[in-house]
C-alpha positions as CSV (number, residue, x, y, z in Angstrom):
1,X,63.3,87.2,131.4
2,X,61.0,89.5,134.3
3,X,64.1,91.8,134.5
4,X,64.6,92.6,131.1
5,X,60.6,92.9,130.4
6,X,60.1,95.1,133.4
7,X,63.2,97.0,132.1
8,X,61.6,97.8,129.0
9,X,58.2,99.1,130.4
10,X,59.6,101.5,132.9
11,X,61.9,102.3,129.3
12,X,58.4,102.9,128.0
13,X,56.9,104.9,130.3
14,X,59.4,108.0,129.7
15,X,59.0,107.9,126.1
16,X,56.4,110.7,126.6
17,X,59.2,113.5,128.1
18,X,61.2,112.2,125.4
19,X,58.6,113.9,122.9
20,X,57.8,116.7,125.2
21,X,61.5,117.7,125.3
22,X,61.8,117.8,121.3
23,X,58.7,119.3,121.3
24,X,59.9,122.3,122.8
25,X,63.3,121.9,121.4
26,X,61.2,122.2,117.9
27,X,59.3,125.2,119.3
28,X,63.2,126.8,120.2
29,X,64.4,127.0,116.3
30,X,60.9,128.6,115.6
31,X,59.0,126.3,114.5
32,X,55.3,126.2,114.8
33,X,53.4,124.4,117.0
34,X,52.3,121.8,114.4
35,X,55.9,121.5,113.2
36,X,57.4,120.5,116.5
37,X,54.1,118.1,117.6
38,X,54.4,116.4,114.2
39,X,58.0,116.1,114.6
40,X,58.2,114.8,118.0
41,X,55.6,112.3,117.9
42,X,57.6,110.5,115.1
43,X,61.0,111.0,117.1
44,X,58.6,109.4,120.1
45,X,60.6,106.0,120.4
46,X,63.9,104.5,120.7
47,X,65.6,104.4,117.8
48,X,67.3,100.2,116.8
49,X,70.4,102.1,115.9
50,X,71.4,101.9,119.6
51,X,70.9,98.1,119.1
52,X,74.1,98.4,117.0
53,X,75.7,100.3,120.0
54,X,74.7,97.6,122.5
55,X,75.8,94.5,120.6
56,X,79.4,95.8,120.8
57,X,79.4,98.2,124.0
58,X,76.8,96.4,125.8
59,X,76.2,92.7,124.9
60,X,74.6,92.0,128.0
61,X,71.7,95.1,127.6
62,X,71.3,93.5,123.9
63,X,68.0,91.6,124.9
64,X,66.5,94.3,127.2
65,X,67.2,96.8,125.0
66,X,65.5,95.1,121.9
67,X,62.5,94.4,123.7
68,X,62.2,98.1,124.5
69,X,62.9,99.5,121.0
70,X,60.1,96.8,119.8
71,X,57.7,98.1,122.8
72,X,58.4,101.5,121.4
73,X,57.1,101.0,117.8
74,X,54.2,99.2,119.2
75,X,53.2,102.4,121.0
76,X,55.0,105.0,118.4
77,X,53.2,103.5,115.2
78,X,49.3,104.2,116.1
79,X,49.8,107.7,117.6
80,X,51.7,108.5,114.4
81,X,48.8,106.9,112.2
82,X,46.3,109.9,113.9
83,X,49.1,112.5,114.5
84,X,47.3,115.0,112.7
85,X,43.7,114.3,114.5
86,X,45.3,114.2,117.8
87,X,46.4,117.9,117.2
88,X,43.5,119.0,115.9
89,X,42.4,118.1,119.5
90,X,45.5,119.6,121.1
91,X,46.4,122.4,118.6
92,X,44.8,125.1,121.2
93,X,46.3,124.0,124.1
94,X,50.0,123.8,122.3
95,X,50.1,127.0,119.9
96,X,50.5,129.5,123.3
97,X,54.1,127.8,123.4
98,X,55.1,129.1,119.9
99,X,57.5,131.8,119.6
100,X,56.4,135.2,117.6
101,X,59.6,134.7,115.4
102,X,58.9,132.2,112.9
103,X,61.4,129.9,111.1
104,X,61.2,131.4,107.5
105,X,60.1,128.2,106.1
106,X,57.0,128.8,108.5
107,X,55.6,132.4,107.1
108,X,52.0,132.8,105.7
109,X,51.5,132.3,102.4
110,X,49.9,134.9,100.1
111,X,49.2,134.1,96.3
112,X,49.3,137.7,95.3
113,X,47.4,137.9,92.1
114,X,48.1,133.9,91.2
115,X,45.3,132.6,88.9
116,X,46.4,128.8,88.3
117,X,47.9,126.8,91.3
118,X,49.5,123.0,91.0
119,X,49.3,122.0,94.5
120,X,52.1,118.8,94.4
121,X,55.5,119.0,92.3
122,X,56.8,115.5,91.6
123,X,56.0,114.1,87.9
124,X,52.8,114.7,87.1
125,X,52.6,118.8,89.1
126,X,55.5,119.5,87.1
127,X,54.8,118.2,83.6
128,X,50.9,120.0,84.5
129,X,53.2,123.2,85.2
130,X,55.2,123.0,82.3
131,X,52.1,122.4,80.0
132,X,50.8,125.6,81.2
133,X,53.6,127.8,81.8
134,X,53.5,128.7,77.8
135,X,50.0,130.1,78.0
136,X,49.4,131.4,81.7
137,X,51.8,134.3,83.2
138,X,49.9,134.0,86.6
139,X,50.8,130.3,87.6
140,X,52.2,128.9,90.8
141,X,53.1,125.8,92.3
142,X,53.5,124.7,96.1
143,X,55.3,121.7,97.5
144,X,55.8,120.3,101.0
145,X,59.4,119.1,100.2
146,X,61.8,122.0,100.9
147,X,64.9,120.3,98.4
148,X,62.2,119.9,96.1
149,X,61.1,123.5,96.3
150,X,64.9,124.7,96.2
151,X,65.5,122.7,92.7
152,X,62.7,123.7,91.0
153,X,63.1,127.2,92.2
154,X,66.9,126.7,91.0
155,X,64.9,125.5,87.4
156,X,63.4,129.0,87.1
157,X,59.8,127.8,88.5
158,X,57.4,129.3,90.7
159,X,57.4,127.2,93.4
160,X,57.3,127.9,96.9
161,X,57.2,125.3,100.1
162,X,53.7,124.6,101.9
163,X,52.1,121.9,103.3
164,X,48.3,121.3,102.3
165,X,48.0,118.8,105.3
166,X,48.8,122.1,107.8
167,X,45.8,123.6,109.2
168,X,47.6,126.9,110.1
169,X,48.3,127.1,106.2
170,X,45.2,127.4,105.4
171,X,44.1,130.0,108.1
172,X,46.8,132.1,107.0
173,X,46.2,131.8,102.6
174,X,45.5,134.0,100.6
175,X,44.2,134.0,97.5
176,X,42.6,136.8,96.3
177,X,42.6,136.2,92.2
178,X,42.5,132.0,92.4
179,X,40.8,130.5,89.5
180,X,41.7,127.0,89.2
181,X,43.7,124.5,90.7
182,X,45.4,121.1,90.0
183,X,45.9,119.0,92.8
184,X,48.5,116.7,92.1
185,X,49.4,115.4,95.5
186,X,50.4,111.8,96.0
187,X,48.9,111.4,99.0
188,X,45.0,111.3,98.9
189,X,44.8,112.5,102.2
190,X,46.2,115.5,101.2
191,X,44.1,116.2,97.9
192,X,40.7,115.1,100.2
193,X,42.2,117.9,102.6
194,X,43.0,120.6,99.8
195,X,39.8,119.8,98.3
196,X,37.9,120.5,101.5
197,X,39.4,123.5,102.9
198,X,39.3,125.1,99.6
199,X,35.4,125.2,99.4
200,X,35.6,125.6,103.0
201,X,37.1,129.2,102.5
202,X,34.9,130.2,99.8
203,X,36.9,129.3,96.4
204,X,34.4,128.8,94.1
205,X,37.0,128.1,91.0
206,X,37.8,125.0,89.1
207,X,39.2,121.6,91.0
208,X,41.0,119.5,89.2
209,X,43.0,116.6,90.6
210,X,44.9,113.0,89.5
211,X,44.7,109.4,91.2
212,X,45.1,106.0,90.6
213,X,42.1,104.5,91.8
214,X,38.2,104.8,91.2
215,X,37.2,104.7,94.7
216,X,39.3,107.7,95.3
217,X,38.3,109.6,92.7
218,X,34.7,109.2,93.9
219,X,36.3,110.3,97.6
220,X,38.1,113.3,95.7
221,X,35.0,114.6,94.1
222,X,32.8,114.3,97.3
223,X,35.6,116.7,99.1
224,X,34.5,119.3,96.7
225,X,36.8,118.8,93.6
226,X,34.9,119.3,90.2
227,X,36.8,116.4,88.1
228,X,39.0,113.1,89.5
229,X,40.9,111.6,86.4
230,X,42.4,108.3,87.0
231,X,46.3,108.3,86.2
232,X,46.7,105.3,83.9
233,X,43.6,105.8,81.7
234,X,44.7,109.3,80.8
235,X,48.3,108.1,80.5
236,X,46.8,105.7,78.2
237,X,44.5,108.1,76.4
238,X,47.7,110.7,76.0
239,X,49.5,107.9,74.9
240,X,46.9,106.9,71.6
241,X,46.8,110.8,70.9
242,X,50.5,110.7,70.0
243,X,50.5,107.5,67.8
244,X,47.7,109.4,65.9
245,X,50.0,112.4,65.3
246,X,52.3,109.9,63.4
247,X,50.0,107.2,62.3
248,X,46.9,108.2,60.1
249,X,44.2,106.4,61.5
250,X,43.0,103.0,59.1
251,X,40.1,103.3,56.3
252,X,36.9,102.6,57.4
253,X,36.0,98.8,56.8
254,X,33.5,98.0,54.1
255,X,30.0,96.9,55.8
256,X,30.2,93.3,55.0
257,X,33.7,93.1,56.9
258,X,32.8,95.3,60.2
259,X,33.1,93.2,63.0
């Protein structure tokens, strides 16, 4: 009815101090500015497990309280879709808040005298890493999944936690000896972005990156990367190679039976 809609509205309109207040929450355990934004724009909307709650605490908030967690993904879901443009816009009024202490998962990285880097450690970074650790001492990985950095770390590989969507990472790299990298990224946001910033700041090296369609791969090589292979043809390809380790390849036919 009027009540519950007008309920959920007013409900709505203090969805923005909830994300201010885990904003700065975010900013008290050290976290960067782009941390905590990031953060508390996806924690910016009522969450349908206090549906749950309701429908044995509160029966008769059930309907109000629906309509308002609905209301909240409605508003929620596009600011999440442009979270990092929006603080691109923002990211000079909000980084004054950050503390001087960082959170330790939040410290500049340096690539000390690095010469290969896999950018992205889920299958296909860490079968490229593996490949290479054999012939190249100077290889390192990064991943934006800290339990992902932690087990391969645990595995004995030179991984170490960065996201190449973070602006602030790239202002603070350094990569003095770079001479190649693989992006192996799932997200083709994030190789279009690594691809990008690393011309941007001068790398003149080899690019090198992995997707699974040949629209992106034309998108990948515009953003500055040398060579786009598409996933399943070189699966395919890798695939043929090993069946002619074991199978000698046929006789040519005689002319008259070429087809």
């Amino acid at each position: 009815d009027t009540h519950a809609i007008i309920f959920a509205v007013v409900a709505a309109l203090v969805l923005p101090l909830k994300g201010i207040l885990f904003f700065f929450l975010m900013l008290l355990f050290r976290l960067r500015a782009r941390s905590g934004f990031l953060t508390s724009l996806a924690l910016t909307n009522y969450s349908e497990f206090g549906l749950i709650v309701a429908s044995i605490a509160l029966p008769e908030w059930l309907v109000p309280l629906a309509i308002t967690v609905a209301l909240s993904f409605l508003i929620s879901a596009p600011l999440n879709r442009f979270a990092h443009p929006l603080y691109e816009r923002l990211s000079h009024r909000l980084t004054p808040f950050e503390s001087m202490r960082r959170h330790p998962d939040e410290q500049p990285v340096s690539l000390d005298d690095t010469r290969v880097l896999v950018m992205g450690m889920g299958r296909t970074g860490t079968s490229s890493y593996d490949w290479l650790k054999a012939t190249e001492p100077r290889l390192m990985a990064l991943d934006s999944d800290p339990a992902k950095v932690a087990q391969h770390q645990h595995e004995g590989r030179n991984v170490i936690f960065a996201d190449a969507e973070d602006n602030t990472f790239w202002e603070s790299l350094h990569m003095p000896s770079l001479e190649a990298v693989i992006l192996a990224m799932s997200d083709i946001e994030a190789k279009l972005i690594a691809a990008r910033m690393l011309r941007k700041l001068g790398f003149t090296g080899y690019i090198v990156a992995h997707t699974m369609y040949a629209d992106e791969a034309d998108r990948i090589h515009d953003a500055g990367a040398d060579d786009a292979y598409l996933t399943m043809s070189e699966t395919g390809v890798a695939l043929a190679s090993h069946l002619l380790e074991r199978v000698p390849p046929a006789p040519p036919l005689p002319p008259g039976e070429a087809s």
